[in-house]
C-alpha positions in Angstrom: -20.3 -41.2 41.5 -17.0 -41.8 43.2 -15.8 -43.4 40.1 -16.5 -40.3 37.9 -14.8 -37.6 40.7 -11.8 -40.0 41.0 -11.6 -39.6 36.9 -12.5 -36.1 37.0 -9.6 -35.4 39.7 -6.9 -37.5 37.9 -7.5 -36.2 34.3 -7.2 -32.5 36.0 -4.2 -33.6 38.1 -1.1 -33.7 35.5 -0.2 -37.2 35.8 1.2 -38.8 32.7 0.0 -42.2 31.0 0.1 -44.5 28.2 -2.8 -44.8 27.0 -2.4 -48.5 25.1 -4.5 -50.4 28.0 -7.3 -50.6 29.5 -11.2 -49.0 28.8 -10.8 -46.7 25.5 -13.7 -44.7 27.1 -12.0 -44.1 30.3 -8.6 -43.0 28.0 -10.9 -40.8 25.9 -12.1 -39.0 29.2 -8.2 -38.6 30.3 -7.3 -36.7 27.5 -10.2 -35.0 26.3 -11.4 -33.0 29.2 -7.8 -31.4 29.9 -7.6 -30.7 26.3 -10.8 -29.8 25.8 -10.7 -27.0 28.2 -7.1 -26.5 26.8 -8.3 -25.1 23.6 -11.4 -23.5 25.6 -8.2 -21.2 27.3 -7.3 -20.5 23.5 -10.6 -19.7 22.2 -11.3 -17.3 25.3 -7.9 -15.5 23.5 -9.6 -14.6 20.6 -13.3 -14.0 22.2 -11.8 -11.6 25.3 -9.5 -10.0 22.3 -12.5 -8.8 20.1 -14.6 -8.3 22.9 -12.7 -5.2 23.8 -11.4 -4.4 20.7 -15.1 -3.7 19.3 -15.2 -1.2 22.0 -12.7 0.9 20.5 -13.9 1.0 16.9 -14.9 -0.6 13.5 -11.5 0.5 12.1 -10.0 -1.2 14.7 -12.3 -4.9 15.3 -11.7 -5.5 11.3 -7.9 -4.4 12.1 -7.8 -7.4 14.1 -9.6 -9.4 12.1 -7.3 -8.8 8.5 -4.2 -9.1 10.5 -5.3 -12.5 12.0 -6.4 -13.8 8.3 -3.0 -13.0 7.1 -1.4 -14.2 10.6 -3.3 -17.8 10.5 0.1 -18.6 8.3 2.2 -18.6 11.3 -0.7 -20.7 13.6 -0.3 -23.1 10.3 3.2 -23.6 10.2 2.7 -24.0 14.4 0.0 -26.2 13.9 1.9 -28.4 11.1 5.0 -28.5 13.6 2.8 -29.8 16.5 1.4 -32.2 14.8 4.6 -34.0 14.1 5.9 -33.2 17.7 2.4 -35.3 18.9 2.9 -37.5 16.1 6.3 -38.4 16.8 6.3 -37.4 20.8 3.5 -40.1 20.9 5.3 -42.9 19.0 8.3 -42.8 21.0 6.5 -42.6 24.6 4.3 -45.6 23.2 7.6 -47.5 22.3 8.7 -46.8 25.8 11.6 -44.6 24.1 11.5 -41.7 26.2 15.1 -40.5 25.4 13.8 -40.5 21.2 10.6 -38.4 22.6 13.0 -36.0 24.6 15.0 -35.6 21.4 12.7 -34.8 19.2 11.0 -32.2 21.3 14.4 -30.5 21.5 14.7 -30.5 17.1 11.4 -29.3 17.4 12.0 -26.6 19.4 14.9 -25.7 17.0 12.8 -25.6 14.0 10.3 -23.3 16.2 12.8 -20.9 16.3 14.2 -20.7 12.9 10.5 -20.1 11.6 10.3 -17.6 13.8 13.1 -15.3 13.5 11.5 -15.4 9.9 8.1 -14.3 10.3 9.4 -11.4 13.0 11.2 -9.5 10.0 8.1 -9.8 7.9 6.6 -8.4 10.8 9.4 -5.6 11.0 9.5 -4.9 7.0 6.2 -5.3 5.6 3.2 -4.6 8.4 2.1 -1.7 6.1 2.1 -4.0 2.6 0.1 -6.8 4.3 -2.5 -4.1 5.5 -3.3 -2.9 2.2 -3.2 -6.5 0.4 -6.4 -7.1 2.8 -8.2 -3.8 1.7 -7.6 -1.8 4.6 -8.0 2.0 4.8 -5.8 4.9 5.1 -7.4 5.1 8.2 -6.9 1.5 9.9 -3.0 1.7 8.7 -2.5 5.0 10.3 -4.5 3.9 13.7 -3.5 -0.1 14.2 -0.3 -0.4 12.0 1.1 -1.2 15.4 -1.3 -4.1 16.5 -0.1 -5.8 13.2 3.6 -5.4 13.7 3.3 -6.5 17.6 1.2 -9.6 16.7 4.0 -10.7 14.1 7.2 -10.0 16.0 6.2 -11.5 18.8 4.9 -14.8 16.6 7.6 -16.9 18.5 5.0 -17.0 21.6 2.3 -18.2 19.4 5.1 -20.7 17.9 5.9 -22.3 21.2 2.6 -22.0 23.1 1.7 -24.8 20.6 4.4 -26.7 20.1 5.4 -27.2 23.5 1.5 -28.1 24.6 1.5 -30.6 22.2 4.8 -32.0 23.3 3.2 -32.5 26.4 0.2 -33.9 24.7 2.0 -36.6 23.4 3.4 -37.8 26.4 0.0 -38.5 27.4 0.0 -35.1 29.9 -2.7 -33.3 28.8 -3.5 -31.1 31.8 -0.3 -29.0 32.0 -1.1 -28.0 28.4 -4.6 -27.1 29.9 -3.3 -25.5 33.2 -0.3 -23.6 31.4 -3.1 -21.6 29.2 -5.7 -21.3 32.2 -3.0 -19.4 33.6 -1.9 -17.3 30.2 -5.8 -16.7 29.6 -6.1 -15.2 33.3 -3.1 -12.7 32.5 -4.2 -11.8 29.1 -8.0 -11.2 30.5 -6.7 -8.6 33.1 -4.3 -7.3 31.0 -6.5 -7.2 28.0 -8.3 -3.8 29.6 -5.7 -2.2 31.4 -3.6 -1.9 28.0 -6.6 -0.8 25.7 -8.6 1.6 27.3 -5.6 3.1 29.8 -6.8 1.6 33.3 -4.9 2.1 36.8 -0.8 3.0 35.9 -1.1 2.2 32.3 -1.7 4.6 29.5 -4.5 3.7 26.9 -2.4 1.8 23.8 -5.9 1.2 22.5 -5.7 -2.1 19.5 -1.9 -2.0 20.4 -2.6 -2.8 23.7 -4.9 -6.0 22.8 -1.6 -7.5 20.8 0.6 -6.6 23.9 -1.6 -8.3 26.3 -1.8 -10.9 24.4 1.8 -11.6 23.6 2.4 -11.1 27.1 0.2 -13.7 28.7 1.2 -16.3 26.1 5.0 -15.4 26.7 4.3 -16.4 30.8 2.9 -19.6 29.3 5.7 -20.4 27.7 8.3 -20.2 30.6 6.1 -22.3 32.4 5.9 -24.3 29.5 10.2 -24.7 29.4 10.5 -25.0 32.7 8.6 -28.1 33.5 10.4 -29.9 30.3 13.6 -28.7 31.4 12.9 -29.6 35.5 11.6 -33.2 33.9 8.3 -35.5 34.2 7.6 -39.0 34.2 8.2 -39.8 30.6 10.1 -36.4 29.0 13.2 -34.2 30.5 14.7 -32.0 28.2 18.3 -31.6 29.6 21.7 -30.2 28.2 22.8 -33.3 26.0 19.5 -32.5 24.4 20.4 -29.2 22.8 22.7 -31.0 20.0 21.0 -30.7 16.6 20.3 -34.0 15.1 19.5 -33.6 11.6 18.0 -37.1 10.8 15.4 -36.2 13.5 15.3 -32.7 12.1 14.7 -33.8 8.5 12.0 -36.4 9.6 10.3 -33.8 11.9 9.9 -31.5 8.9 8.8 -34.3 6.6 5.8 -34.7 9.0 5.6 -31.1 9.9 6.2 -29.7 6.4 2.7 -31.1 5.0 1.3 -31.2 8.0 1.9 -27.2 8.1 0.9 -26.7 4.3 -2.3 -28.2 4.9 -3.3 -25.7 7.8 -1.7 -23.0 5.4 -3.9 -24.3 2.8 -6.6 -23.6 5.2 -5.4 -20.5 5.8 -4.9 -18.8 2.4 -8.7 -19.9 1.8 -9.6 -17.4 5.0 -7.3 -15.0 3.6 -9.1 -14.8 0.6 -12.4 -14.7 1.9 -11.6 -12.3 4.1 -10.5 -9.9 1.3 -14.0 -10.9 -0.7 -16.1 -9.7 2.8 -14.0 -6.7 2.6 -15.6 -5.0 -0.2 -19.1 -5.0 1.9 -17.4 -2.5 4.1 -15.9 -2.2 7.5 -19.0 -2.7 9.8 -19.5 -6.2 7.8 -16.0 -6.7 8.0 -16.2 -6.6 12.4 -19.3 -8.2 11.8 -17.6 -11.3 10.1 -14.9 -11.1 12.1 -17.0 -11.1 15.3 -18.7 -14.3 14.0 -15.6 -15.9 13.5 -14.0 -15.1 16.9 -17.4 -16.5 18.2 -17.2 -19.5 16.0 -13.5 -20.3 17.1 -14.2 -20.1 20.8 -16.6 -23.3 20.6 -14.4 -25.0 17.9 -11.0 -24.6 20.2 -13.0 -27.0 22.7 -13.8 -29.5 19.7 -10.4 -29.0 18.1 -9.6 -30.3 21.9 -11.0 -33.5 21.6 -9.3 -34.2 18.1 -6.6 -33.5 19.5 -7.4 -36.9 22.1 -7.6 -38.6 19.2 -4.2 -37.7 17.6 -2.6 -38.9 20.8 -5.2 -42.1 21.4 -3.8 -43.3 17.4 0.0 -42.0 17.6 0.4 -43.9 21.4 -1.8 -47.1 19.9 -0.1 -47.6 16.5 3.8 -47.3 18.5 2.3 -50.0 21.0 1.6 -51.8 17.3 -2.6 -51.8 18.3 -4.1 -50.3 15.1 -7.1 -51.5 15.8 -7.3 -49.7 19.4 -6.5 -46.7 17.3 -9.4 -47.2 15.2 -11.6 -47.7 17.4 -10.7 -44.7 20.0 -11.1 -42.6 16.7 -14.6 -43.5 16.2 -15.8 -43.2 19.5 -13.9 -39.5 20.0 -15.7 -38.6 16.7 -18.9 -39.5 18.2 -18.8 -37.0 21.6 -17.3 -34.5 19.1 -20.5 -34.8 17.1 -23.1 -34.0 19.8 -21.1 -31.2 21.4 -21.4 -29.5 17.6 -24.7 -30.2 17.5 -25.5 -28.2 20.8 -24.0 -25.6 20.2 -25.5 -25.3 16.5 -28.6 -25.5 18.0 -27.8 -22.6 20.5 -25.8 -20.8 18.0 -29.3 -20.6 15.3 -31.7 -19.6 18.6 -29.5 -16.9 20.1 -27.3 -15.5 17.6 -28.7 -11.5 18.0 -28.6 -12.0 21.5 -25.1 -12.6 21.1 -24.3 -10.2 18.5 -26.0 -7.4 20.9 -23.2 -8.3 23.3 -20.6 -7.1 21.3 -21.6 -4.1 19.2 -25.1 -2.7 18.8 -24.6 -1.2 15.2 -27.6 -3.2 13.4 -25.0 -3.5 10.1 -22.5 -5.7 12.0 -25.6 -7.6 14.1 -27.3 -8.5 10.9 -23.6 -10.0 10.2 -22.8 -11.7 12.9 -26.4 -13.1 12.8 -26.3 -14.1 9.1 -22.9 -15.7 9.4 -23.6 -18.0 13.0 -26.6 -19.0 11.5 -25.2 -20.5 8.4 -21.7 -21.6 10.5 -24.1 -23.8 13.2 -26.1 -26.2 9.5 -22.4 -27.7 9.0 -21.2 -27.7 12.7 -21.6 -31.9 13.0 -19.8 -31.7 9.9 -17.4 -29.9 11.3 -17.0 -31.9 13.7 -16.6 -34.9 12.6 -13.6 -33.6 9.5 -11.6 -31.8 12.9 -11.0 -35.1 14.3 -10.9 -37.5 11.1 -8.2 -35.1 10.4 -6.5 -35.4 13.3 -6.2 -39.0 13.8 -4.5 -39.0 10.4 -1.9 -36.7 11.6 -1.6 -38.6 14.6 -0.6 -41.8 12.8 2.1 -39.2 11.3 0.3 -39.4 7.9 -0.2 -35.6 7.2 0.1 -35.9 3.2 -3.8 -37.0 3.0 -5.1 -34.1 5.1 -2.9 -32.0 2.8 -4.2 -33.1 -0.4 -8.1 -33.2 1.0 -7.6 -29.4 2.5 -5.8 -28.3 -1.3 -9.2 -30.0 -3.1 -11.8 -28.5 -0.7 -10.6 -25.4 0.2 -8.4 -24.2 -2.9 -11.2 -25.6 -5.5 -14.2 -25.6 -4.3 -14.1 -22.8 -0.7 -12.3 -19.7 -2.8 -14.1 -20.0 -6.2 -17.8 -21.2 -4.8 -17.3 -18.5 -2.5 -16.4 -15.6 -5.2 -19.2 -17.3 -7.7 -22.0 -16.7 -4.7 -20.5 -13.7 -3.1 -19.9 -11.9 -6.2 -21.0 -12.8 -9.3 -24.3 -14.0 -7.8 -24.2 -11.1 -5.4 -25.3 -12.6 -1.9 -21.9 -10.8 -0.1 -21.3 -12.0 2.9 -23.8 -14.9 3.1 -22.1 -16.8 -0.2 -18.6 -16.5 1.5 -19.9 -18.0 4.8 -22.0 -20.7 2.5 -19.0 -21.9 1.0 -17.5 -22.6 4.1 -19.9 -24.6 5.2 -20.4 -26.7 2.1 -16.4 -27.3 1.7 -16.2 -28.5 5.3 -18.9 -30.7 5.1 -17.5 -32.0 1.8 -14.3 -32.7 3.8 -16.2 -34.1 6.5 -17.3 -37.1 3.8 -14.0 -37.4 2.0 -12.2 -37.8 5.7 -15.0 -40.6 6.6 -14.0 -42.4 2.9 -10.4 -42.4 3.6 -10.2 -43.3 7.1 -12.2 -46.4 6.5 -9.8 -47.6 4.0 -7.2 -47.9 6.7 -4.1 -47.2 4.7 -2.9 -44.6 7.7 -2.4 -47.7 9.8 1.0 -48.3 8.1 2.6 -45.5 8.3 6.3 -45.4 10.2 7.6 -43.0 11.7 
């Protein structure tokens, strides 16, 4: 028992390590309860978010929902550019090159920023358009326009809440990532209220107020974020020399990152898509779905967390030149990933109106959130099992196969199986969820196939 509170304590402590030694299990425990609870912090986001937002109305819950379909593009392009920060953060630290990792942190960063200043004037110049491409109402433009406009000009938050977690990530420091969002989750729960419904000093900004709350906890994250890197750890200390652009790294970073990216974007044009075919069931379906998915997200951030373990376990083990550590730590991390989706499945299918009860009572957007968690939790092992498959590959800094199996299952067999059973067979929502769930458990097999093979064991970075 003292063994498992000492590891408890020091994988909650913010120490730094290699993980290239010693018991794989003990590693696997290191990184994946930090991270773990890490992406727990970022699923709360999106739960605490809808929560309140459903109080306000319909309009406004699939507001939130059609914005964040269309707004998944910029959590791709952050997601592609973190992998190849933990990809490349990873190799150097397990090369014992902690001046290369501190490097190419610093290019990341500036490639962080470029993208950014980007999607802010989409934000500025088109709010309105991407409203109406998802189907919504005179109404919903009018009322939550400004939610929209907040959530994409303030994208750089999102940007570096990511990137600079999985910096830290990849120098094997995993808790800081968690403790930086415990501490942005706190702000954005207490803020969450205030800003919405008016409470104490504030006035009520209603859905506005959701996207303020939220931009505003992640921005404290982020300073917390720059200031360790910049004050120095262990293995990574960004300092002045630091800022000089290095285009070599740049150019390599956004090989990694630029396929890396379109595979999340892949991802996310699929949910676009959806989204607008569960959009001509009507609004309560619409919060309904978009309930479901908030749900859904909240237990896949902790399982996302553990793939993440594994990108760093297989970028740390293949720079130490151990492939077959990597391997190994891959399959074992896929295997705890496994039974935590299975769990929650199971909980998912028994209590799924209870949960739906706790968010809106309106028996349209219940039956909704029922239908789609029921059909979500049959494919959750899948799941699973494709999040950290996928992972590991990007961790070895091979993001083109991930790319190329996202484009197949979600581009040609996600968008049109779910038109063919949403539409043209006419089961609405249930045919859009369906095909989610048979395209990820499609991916699931063709991750298992390719990682077998071995071919990501000789990639250089």
């Amino acid at each position: 028992m003292s063994n498992i509170l000492k590891t408890l304590k020091e994988a909650l402590s913010g120490s730094e390590q290699e993980y290239t030694t010693g018991s794989i299990n003990r590693a696997i425990v290191l990184l994946s309860i930090p991270m773990v609870l890490e992406m727990l912090m970022e699923g709360i986001f999106a739960l605490v978010d809808i929560y309140f937002v459903s109080k306000v109305s319909s309009e406004a819950a699939a507001t939130v929902g059609m914005t964040e379909s269309v707004i998944t593009i910029i959590y791709s392009v952050a997601f592609g550019l973190s992998s190849a920060a933990t990809a490349t953060v990873a190799r150097r630290t397990g090369e014992h090159d902690h001046e290369g990792a501190a490097k190419a942190a610093m290019q990341a960063i500036w490639i962080a920023v470029s993208f950014s200043v980007l999607f802010s004037l989409v934000g500025i110049f088109f709010s309105e358009n991407i409203l109406r491409m998802m189907g919504a109402t005179d109404r919903q433009v009018t009322d939550c326009i400004g939610y929209t406009r907040i959530a994409f000009t303030t994208n750089i938050v999102i940007m570096f809440i990511f990137l600079l977690n999985a910096v830290l990530r990849g120098v094997g420091n995993a808790s800081i990532a968690m403790w930086v969002l415990v501490v942005s989750n706190g702000i954005n729960v207490v803020l969450d209220p205030m800003l919405i419904f008016g409470w104490g000093p504030f006035p009520a900004m209603g859905v506005e107020g959701a996207a303020i709350a939220t931009s505003i906890g992640r921005g404290v994250g982020v300073c917390i974020q720059l200031y360790i890197l910049i004050r120095g750890t262990n293995l990574i200390k960004l300092a002045r020399r630091h800022l000089v652009v290095h285009w070599d790294t740049i150019v390599s970073m956004l090989r990694v990152a630029s396929t890396g990216a379109f595979q999340f974007i892949i991802a996310s044009a699929s949910w676009i898509f959806l989204m607008r075919i569960v959009a001509r069931s009507g609004t309560e379906v619409v919060e309904g779905y978009t309930i479901a998915i908030r749900i859904i997200v909240f237990t896949i951030m902790p399982a996302w967390g553990l793939a993440n373990a594994a990108a760093t376990l297989v970028g740390q083990n293949l720079g130490a030149n151990q492939p077959e550590r990597a391997e190994l730590s891959v399959w074992r991390t896929a295997k705890i990933d496994m039974v935590f989706m299975l769990l929650v499945s199971i909980f998912y299918f028994c209590f799924a109106k209870q949960i739906a009860l706790r968010f809106d009572p309106n028996p349209v957007v219940v039956e909704a959130v029922v239908l789609s968690l029921r059909i979500f939790s049959v494919g959750y092992v899948f799941f699973a099992c494709g999040m950290v498959l996928s992972s590991a590959f990007n961790g070895a800094g091979d993001t083109l196969t991930p790319t190329l199996v996202n484009f197949v299952c979600f581009w040609l067999i996600e968008i049109p199986l779910g038109y063919w059973l949403a539409v043209y067979l006419g089961w609405g929502l249930a045919g859009v969820v369906w095909s989610v769930c048979i395209a990820e458990s499609i991916m699931a097999g063709v991750f298992f196939v390719l990682f077998r093979r071995g071919k990501w064991k000789e990639v250089k970075i």
